[in-house]
VOZABA-206850 format. One line per field, with one value per residue (C-alpha): z, y, x. Coordinates in Angstrom, 3 decimals. Layout:
<pts>
w = (Z | ...) .
v = (Y | ...) .
u = (X | ...) .
</pts>
This chain:
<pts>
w = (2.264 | -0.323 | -1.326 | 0.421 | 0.482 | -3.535 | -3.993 | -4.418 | -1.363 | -3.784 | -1.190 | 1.211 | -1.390 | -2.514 | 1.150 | 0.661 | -2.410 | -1.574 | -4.819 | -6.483 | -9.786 | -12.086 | -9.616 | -8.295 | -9.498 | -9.100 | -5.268 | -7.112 | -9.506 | -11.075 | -9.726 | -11.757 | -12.402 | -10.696 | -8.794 | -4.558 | -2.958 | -1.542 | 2.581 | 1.729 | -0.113 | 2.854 | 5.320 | 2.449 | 3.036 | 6.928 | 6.698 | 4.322 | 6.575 | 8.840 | 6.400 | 4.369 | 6.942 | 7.937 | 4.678 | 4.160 | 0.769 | 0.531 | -1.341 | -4.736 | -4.811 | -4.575 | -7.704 | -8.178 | -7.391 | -3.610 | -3.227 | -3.694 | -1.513 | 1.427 | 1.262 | 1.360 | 4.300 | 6.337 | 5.248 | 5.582 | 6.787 | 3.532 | 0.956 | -2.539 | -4.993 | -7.911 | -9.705 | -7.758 | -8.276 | -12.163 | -12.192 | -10.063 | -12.312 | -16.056 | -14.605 | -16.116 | -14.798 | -12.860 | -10.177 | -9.449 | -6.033 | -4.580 | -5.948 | -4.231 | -0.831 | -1.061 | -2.387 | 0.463 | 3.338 | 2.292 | 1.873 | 5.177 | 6.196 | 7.660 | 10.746 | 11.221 | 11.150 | 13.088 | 15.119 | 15.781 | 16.757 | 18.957 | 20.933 | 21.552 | 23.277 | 25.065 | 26.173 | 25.025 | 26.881 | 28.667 | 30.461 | 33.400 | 34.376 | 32.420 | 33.283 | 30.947 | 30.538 | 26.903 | 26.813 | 27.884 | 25.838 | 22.342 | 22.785 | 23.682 | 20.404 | 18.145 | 19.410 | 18.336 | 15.108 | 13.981 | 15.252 | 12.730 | 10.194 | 10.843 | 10.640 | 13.771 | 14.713 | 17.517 | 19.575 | 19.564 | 20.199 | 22.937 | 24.752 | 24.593 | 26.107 | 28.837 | 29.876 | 29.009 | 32.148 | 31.782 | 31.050 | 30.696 | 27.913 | 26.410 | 26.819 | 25.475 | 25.859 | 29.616 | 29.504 | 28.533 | 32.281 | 33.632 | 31.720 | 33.330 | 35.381 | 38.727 | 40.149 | 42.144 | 40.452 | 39.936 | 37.885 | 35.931 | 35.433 | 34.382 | 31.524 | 30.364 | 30.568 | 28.576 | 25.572 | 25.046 | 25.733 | 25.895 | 29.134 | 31.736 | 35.005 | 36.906 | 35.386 | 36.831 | 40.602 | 43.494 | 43.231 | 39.495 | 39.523 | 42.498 | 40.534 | 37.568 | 39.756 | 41.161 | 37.223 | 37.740 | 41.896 | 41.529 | 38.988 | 40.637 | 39.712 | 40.586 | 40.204 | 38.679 | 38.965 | 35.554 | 35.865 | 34.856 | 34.335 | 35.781 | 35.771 | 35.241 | 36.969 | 38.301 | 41.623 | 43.730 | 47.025 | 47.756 | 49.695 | 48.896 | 45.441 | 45.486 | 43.985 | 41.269 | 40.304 | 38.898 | 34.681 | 33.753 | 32.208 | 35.524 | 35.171 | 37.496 | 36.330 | 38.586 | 39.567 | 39.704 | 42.523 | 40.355 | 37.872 | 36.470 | 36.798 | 34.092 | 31.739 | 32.794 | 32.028 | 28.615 | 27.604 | 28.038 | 26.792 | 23.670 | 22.854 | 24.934 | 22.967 | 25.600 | 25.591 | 23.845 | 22.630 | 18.609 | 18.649 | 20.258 | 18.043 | 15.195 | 16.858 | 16.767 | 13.579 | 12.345 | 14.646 | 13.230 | 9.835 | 9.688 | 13.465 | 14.724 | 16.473 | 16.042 | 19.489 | 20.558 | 22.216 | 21.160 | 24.363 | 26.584 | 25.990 | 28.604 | 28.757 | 28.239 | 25.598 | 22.499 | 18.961 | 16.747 | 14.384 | 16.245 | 13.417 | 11.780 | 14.449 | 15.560 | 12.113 | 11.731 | 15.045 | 13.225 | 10.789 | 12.178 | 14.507 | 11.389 | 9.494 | 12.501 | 14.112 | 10.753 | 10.952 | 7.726 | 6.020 | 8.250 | 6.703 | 2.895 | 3.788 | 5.012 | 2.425 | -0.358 | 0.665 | -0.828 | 2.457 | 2.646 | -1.263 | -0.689 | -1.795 | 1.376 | -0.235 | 1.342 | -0.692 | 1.125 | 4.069 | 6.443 | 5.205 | 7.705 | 8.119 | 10.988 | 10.558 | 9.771 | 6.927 | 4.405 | 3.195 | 4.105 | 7.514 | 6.959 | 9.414 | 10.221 | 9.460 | 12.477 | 13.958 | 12.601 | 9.420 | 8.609 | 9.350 | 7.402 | 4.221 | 4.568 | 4.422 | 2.019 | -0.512 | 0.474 | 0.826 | 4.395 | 8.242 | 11.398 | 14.722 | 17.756 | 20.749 | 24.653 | 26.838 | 29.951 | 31.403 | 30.664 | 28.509 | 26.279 | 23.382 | 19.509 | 16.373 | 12.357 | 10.497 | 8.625 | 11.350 | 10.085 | 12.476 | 11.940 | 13.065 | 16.500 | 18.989 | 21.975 | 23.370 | 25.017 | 21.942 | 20.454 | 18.591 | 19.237 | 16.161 | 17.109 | 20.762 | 18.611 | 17.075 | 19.017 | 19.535 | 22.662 | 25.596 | 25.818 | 29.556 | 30.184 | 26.651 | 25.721 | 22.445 | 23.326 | 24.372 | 20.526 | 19.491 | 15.487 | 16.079 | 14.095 | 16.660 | 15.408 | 16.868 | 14.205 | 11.251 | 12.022 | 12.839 | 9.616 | 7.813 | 9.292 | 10.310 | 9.124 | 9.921 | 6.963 | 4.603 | 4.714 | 3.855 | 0.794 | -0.077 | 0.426 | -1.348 | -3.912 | -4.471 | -5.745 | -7.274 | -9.655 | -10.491 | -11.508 | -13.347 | -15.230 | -16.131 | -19.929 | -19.269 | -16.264 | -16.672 | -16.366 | -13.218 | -11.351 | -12.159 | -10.674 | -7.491 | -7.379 | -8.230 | -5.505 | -2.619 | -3.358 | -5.020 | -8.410 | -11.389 | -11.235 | -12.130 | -15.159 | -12.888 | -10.687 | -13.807 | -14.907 | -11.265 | -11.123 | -14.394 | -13.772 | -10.602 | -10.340 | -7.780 | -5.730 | -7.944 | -7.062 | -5.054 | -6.587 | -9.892 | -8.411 | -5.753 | -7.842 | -7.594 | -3.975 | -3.005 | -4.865 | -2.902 | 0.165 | -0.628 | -1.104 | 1.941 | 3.798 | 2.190 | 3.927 | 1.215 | 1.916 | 5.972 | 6.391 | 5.584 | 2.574) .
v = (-29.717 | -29.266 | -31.438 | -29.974 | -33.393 | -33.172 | -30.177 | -30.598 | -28.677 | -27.408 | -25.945 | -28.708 | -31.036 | -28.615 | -28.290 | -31.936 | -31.438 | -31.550 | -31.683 | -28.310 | -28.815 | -27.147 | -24.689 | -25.588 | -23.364 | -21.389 | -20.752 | -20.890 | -18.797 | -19.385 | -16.933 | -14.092 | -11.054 | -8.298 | -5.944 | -5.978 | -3.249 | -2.853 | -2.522 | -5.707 | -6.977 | -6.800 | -8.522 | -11.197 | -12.191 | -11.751 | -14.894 | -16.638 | -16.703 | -18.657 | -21.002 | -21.947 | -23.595 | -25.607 | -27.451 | -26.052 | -25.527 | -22.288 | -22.393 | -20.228 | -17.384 | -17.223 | -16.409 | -13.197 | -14.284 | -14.988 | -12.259 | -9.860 | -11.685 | -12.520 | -8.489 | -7.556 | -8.995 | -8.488 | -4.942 | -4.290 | -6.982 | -7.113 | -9.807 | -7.890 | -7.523 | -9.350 | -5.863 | -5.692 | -8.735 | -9.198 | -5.530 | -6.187 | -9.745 | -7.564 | -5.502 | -6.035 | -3.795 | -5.243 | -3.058 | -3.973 | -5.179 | -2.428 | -0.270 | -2.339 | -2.438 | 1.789 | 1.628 | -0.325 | 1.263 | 4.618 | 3.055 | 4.020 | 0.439 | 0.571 | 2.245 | 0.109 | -3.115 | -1.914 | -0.118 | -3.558 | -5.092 | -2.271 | -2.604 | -5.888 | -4.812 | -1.861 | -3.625 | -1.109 | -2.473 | -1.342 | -3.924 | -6.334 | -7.220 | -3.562 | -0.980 | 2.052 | 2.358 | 3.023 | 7.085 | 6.077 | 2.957 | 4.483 | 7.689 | 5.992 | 3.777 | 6.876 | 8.135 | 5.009 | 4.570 | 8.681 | 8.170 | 5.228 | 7.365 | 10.238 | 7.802 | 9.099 | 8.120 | 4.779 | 6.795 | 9.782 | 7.064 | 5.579 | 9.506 | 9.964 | 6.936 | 6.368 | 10.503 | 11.606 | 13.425 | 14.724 | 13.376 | 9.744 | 11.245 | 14.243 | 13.540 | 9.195 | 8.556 | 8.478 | 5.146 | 3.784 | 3.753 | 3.393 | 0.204 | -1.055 | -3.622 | -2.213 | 1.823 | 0.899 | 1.462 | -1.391 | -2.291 | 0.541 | -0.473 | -4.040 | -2.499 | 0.060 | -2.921 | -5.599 | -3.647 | -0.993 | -3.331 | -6.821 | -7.965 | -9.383 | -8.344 | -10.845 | -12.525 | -9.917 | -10.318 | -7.989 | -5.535 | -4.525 | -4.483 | -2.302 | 0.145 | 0.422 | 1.051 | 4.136 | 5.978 | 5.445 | 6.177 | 9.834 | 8.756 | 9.835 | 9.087 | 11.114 | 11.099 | 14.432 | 14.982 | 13.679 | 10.063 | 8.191 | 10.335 | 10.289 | 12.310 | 11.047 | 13.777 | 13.963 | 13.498 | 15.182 | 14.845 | 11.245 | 11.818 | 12.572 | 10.857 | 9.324 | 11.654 | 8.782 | 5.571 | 2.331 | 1.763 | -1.336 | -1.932 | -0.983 | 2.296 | 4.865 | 8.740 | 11.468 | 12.698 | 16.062 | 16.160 | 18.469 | 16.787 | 13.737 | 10.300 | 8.931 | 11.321 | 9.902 | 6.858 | 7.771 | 9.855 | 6.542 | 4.242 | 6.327 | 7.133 | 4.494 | 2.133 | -0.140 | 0.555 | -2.856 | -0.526 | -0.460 | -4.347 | -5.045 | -3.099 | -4.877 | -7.778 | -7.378 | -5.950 | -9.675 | -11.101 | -9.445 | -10.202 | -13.582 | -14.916 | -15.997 | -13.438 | -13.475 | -13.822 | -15.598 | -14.558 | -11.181 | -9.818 | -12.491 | -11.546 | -12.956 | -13.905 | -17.812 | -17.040 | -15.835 | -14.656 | -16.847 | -14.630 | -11.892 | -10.354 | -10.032 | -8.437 | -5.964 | -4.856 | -4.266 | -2.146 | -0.137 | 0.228 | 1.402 | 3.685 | 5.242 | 5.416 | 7.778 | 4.891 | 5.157 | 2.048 | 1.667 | 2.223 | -0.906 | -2.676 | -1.811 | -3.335 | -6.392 | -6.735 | -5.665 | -8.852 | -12.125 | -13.639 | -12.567 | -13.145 | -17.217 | -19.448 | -20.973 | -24.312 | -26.231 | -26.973 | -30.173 | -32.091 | -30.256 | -26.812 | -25.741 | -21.617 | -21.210 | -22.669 | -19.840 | -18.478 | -20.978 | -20.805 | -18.494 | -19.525 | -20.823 | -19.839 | -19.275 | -15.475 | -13.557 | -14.060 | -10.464 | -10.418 | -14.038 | -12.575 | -9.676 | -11.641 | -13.466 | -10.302 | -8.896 | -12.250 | -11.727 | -8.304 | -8.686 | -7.559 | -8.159 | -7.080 | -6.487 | -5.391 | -5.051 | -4.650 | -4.645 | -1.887 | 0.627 | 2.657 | -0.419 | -0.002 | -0.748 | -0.087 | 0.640 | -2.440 | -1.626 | -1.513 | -3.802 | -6.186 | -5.139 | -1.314 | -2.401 | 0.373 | -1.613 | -5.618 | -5.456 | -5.160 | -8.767 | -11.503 | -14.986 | -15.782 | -13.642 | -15.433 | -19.397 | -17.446 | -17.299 | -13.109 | -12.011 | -11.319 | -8.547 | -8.714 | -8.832 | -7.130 | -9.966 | -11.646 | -15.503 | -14.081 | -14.274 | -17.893 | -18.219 | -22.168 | -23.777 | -26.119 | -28.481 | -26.806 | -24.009 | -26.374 | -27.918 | -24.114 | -23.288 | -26.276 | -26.415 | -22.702 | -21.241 | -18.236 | -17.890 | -20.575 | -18.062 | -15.049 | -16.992 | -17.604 | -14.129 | -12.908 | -9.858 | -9.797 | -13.351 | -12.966 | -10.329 | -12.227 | -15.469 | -13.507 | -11.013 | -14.023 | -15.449 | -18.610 | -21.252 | -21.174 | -17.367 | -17.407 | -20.293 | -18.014 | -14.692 | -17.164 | -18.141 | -14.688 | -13.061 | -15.428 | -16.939 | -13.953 | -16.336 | -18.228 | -21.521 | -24.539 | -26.567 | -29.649 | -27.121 | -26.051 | -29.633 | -30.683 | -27.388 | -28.103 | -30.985 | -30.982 | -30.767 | -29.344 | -31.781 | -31.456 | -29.211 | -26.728 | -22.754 | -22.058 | -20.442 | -23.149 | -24.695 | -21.735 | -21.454 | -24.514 | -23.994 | -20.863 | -22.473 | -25.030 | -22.350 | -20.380 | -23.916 | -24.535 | -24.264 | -22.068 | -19.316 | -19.833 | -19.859 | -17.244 | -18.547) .
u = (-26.944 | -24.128 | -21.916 | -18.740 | -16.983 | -16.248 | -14.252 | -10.529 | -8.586 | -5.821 | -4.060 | -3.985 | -2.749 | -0.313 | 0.972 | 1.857 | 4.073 | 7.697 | 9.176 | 7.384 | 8.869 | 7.108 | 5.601 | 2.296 | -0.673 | -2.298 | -0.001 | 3.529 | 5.235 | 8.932 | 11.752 | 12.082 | 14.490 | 12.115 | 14.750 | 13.985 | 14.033 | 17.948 | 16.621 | 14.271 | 17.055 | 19.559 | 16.269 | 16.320 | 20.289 | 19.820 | 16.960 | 19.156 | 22.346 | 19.843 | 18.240 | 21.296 | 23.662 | 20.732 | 20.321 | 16.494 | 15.490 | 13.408 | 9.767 | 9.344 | 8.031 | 4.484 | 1.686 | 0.467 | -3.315 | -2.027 | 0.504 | -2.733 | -4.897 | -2.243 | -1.404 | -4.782 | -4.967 | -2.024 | -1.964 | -6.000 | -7.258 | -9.795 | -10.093 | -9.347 | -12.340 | -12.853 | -12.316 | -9.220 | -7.864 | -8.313 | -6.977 | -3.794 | -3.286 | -3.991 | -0.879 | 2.676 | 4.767 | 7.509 | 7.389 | 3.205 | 4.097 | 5.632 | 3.305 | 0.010 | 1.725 | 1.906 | -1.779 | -3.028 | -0.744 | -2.634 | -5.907 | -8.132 | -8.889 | -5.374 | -5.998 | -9.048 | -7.088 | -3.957 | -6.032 | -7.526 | -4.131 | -3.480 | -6.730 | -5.945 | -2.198 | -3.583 | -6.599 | -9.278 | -12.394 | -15.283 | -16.158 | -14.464 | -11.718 | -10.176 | -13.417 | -12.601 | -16.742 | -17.975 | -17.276 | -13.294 | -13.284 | -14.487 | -12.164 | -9.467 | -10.091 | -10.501 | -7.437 | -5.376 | -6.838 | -6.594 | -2.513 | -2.483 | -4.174 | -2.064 | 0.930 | 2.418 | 5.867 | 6.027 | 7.934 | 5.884 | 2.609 | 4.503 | 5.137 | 2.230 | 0.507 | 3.072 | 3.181 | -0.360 | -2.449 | -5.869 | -9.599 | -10.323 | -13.010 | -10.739 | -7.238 | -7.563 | -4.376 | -4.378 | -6.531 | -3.644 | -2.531 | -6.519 | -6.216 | -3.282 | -5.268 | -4.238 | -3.338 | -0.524 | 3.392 | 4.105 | 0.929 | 1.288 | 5.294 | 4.031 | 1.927 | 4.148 | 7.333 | 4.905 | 3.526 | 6.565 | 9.639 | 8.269 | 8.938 | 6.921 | 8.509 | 6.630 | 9.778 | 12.364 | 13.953 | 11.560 | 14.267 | 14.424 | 10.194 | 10.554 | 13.109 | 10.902 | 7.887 | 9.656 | 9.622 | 4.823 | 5.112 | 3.484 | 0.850 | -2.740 | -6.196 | -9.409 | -12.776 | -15.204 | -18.468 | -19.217 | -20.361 | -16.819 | -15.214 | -11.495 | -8.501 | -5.026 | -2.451 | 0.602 | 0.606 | 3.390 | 1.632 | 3.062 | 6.060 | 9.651 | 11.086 | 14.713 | 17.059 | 17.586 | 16.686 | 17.634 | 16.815 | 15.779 | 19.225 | 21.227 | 22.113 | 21.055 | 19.509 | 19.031 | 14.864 | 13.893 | 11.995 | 9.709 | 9.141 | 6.973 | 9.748 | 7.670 | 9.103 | 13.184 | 12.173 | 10.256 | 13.582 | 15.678 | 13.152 | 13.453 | 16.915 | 19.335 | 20.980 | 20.489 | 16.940 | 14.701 | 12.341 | 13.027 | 13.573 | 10.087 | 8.496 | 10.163 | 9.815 | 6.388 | 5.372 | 7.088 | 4.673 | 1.278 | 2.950 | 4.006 | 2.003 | 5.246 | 7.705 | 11.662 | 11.438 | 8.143 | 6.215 | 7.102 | 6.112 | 8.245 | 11.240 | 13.767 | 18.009 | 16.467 | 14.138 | 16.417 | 15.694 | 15.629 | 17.848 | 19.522 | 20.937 | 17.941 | 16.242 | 18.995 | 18.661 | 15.271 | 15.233 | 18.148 | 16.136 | 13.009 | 15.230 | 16.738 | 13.560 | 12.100 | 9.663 | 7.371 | 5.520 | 4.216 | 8.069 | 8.906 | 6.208 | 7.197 | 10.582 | 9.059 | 6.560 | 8.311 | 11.203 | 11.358 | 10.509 | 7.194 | 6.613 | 7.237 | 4.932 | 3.252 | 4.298 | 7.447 | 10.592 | 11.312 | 10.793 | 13.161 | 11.523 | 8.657 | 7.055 | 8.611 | 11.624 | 13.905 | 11.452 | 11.589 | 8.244 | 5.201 | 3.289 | -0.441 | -2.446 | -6.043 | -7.785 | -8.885 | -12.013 | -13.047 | -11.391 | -13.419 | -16.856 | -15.716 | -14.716 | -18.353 | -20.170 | -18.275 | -19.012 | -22.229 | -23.190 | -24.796 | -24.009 | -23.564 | -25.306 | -23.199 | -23.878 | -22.901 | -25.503 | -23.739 | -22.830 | -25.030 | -25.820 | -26.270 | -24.266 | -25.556 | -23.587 | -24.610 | -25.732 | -22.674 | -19.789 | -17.198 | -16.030 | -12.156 | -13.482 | -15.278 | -14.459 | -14.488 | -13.343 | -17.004 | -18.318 | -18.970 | -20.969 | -21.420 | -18.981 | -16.473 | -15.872 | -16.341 | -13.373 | -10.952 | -11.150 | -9.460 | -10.773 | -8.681 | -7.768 | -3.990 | -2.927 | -1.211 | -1.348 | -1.570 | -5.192 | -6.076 | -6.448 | -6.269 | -6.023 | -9.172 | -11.041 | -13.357 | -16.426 | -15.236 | -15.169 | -18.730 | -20.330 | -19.190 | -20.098 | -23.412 | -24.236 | -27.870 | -26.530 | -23.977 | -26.092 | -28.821 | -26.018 | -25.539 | -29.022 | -30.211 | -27.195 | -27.609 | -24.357 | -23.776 | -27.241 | -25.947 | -22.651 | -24.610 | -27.453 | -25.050 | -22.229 | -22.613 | -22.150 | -22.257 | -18.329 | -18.063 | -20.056 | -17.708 | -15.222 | -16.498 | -16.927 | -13.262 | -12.202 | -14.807 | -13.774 | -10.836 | -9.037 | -8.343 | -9.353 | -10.122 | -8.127 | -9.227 | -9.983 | -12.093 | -13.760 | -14.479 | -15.844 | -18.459 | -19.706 | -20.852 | -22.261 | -25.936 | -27.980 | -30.502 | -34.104 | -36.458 | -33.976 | -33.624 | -32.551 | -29.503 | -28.967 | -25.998 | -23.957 | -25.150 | -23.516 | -20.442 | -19.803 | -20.329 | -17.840 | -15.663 | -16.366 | -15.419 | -12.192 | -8.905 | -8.214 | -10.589 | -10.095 | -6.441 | -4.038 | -1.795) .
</pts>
């Protein structure tokens, strides 16, 4: 077993440190003169008119060594190499930052980690209690991830999910409404409310449910002769429409009784100023970026459950509006602001992550992106399957977790994990909490001690490092993203592996020590 227990949680400590004066490395860096972008600048004074009248000090900025490994991350949902990281921290440019974020937003791993987030919201399963079957399920998943890759616009996603008729198998985005967890309007209403406006109308009065559910009344579903297949159409056949109907912000717009409703309500949802339809989005990217929504839950938005900074998010929906719903320019401006470069280090006692931005929120990785970062250290895979319903479904030994096609789809450390279930599209389903059953499967899992062990990967960085020092290094660097401190250095010298064990058991141990920090499992 090895010896966890000695190895100084930097991070945790540091967490602790409430006077960070000199900064705390390696998680801290000093301010410094780099210019911010102006549209990140303007975000910056938006989260400052909310921290400063409240007395909380904000946290530096963070180091280098964790701005490339938090970005990673959020933007890819991959842990940078070693390569990467010693290349990004040899960089002295002043503009370095910027210039990773437009690296990484163009690197293809992006559509396979939004398109993760996505499948979560639009529920892209095969199985119960959702039912697209495999065909639906892993077309429909295609679909989102080539519109990521493409970089469509949001609005032009959302047209197309909310309007789309055809095949369940050849036009994907109609499973958007198959997956709706019910055929009736105001099912379909309910879905199209939660994940494009961010309301739950079990929330609104029988009335206003009832007036949404007219704009999805002459959706129709029918079956083929190809086994699943199932054809989304519009469906005239159902009676008389009103001649108008009843937005969800009280005004009225004449139906053609001709044509689909679902396209008067897209046509508002898309261009009203009273429409929520830029701010949810917003509201939501903040979510997936920092794990806490300006309004939270980002898709409960209600009259009694405000925004936390109004301002703030009435701009950022300007500015998504004005930057034609591209996604990924909404993310430069977030992750090109001073917010999300803070250290994840407090300033003071009265300074928290959520508590109007004042330092970066900690938080556990994702189920999939944590398996992911384990293989990758170790240069193994995983096997999923589903084997219910048929045909059973098997993927390639190397089918990252991040790039799974389908909620069905899963592993026995996935679920321990906290993924989603993926059954009402909402995103309390996803659980990034760490439970104590979590902390002892890791500690104590054969499964990912025998990754280590059979490791090529580490085996080359041990055999090919000069010196025992050299190799603790490449460790750090490989799965923590950073040198070592010199107390770290001290403590892995001299620690000996128990007699008898393999001649690369020492370094073993150290990595698992690593791979059980809260520095390698949290988001920092």
């Amino acid at each position: 077993m090895p010896p966890r227990y000695f190895f100084p949680i930097f991070l945790g400590a540091a967490l602790c440190h409430a006077e960070p004066n000199p900064a705390v490395q390696p998680f801290e860096s000093e301010p410094s003169t780099k210019l911010t972008p102006p549209l990140s600048a303007t975000l910056d004074r938006l989260v400052l008119a909310k921290v400063n009248p409240a007395g909380i000090r904000r946290a530096k900025p963070c180091s280098d060594e964790v701005f490339a490994r938090r970005v990673f991350l959020d933007v890819i949902g991959t842990l940078p190499t070693k390569e990467e990281v010693t290349a990004f921290l040899s960089d002295k440019k002043s503009d370095k930052r910027q210039a990773l974020v437009d690296r990484l937003l163009d690197r293809p791993e992006f559509a396979d980690y939004w398109g993760l987030k996505w499948g979560d919201v639009l529920r892209i399963k095969s199985e119960f209690p959702v039912n697209l079957w495999p065909n639906a399920a892993q077309a429909y998943d295609h679909w989102v991830r080539t519109s990521l890759r493409q970089n469509m616009p949001y609005s032009e996603f959302a047209r197309r999910l909310l309007t789309a008729d055809g095949s369940n198998f050849r036009d994907p985005a109609v499973n958007f409404l198959r997956a709706a967890g019910g055929r009736d309007p105001e099912s379909l209403a309910s879905a199209a409310a939660l994940v494009f406006m961010g309301e739950r109308i079990a929330n609104w009065s029988p009335e206003k449910r009832a007036d949404l559910a007219v704009f999805f009344s002459r959706v129709g579903f029918k079956k083929t002769k190809e086994w699943k297949e199932e054809i989304v159409f519009f469906d005239n056949s159902q009676g008389k429409l009103p001649g108008s109907a009843r937005l969800p912000d009280g005004t009225s717009v004449k139906l053609n009784p001709d044509a689909d409703p679902r396209e008067a309500f897209v046509q508002w949802l898309l261009t009203s100023k009273n429409s929520p339809f830029a701010k949810n989005a917003a509201n939501r990217v903040w979510f997936w970026i920092f794990g806490k929504g300006i309004i939270q839950e980002p898709d409960d938005s209600r009259p009694d459950n405000p925004p936390s900074n109004p301002e703030l998010l009435a701009w950022l929906g300007q500015q998504f509006t004005a930057a034609k719903y591209d996604t990924k320019q909404l993310l430069r401006i977030i992750l090109n602001s001073d917010t999300y470069q803070l250290s994840p280090i407090p300033a003071g006692e009265k300074a928290s992550g959520d508590a109007g931005m004042a330092a970066y929120p900690v938080r556990r990785l994702e189920a999939e992106v944590l398996i992911d970062a384990i293989n990758q250290i170790t240069g193994s895979n995983e096997e999923y399957m589903s084997l219910i319903p048929e045909p059973f479904t098997f993927l390639p030994e190397d089918k990252r977790s991040i790039a799974l096609p389908d909620g069905s789809i899963t592993s026995t450390f996935l679920e321990l994990f906290g993924r989603p279930p993926r059954d009402t599209g909402l995103l309390s389903e996803r659980t990034e909490k760490i439970s104590t059953s979590q902390r002892l499967s890791v500690l104590n899992s054969r499964h990912i001690l025998s990754k280590i062990n059979k490791s090529k990967n580490l085996e080359e960085l041990i055999r090919t490092a000069p010196s025992t020092q050299d190799a603790v290094a490449g460790l750090y660097l490989t799965i923590l993203s950073r040198y070592p401190t010199p107390e770290e250095i001290a403590v892995t010298t001299a620690y000996q592996a128990p007699p008898k064990s393999g001649k690369n058991q020492k370094m073993n141990d150290i990595a698992w020590a690593l791979i059980n920090s809260p520095e390698f499992l949290y988001r920092h």
